[in-house]
N, C-alpha and C positions, 0 to 999 in steps of 0.2 A: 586504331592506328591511322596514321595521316598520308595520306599518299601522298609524294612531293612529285611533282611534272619534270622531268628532264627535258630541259633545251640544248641541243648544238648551234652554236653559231657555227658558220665551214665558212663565211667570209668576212671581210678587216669591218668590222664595227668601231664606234669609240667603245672605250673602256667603259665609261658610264652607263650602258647600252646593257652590260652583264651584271656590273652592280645594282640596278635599277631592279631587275627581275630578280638577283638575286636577295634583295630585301624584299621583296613579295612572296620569297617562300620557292622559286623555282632554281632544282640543279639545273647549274651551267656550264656545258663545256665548250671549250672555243677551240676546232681545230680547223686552221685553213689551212690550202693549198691542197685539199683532198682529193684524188683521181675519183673519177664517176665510180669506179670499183669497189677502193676506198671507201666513199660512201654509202656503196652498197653494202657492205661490207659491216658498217655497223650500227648505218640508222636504225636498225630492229630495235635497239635497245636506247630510242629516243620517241617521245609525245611532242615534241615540235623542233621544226626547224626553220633557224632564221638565215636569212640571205639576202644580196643585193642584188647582184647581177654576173658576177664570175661562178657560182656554184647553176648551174642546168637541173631543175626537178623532171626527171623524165618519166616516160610511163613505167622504165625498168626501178625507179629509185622510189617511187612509190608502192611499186608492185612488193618490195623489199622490206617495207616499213609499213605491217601491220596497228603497229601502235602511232602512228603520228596522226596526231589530230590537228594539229595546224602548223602552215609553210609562211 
């Protein structure tokens, strides 16, 4: 069985940005405007997260997100 990596984007990417990954094999979800909560809320069930500068990685939002291997 294949493990496939979950990614959240939570800020405005291009499009190209999620099809890219997503022809590599990796789920993608894109939800922005997410409150710090919010994403506490449901990074647990993401192995990476992409971001530019409007989403804040804090020590509570990692402390949340046992599975994310890369920010």
């Amino acid at each position: 069985m294949k493990i496939v990596p979950k990614l959240l984007i939570s800020d405005k990417l291009s499009p190209r940005a999620a099809e890219i990954l997503q022809e590599r094999g990796v789920d993608v979800d894109i939800k922005t405007g997410l409150s710090p909560d919010e994403l506490a809320d449901i990074i647990v069930d993401y192995d990476g997260l992409a971001i530019r500068s409007k989403t804040k990685v804090t020590a509570e939002i990692l402390s949340a997100a046992p599975n994310l291997k890369v920010v």
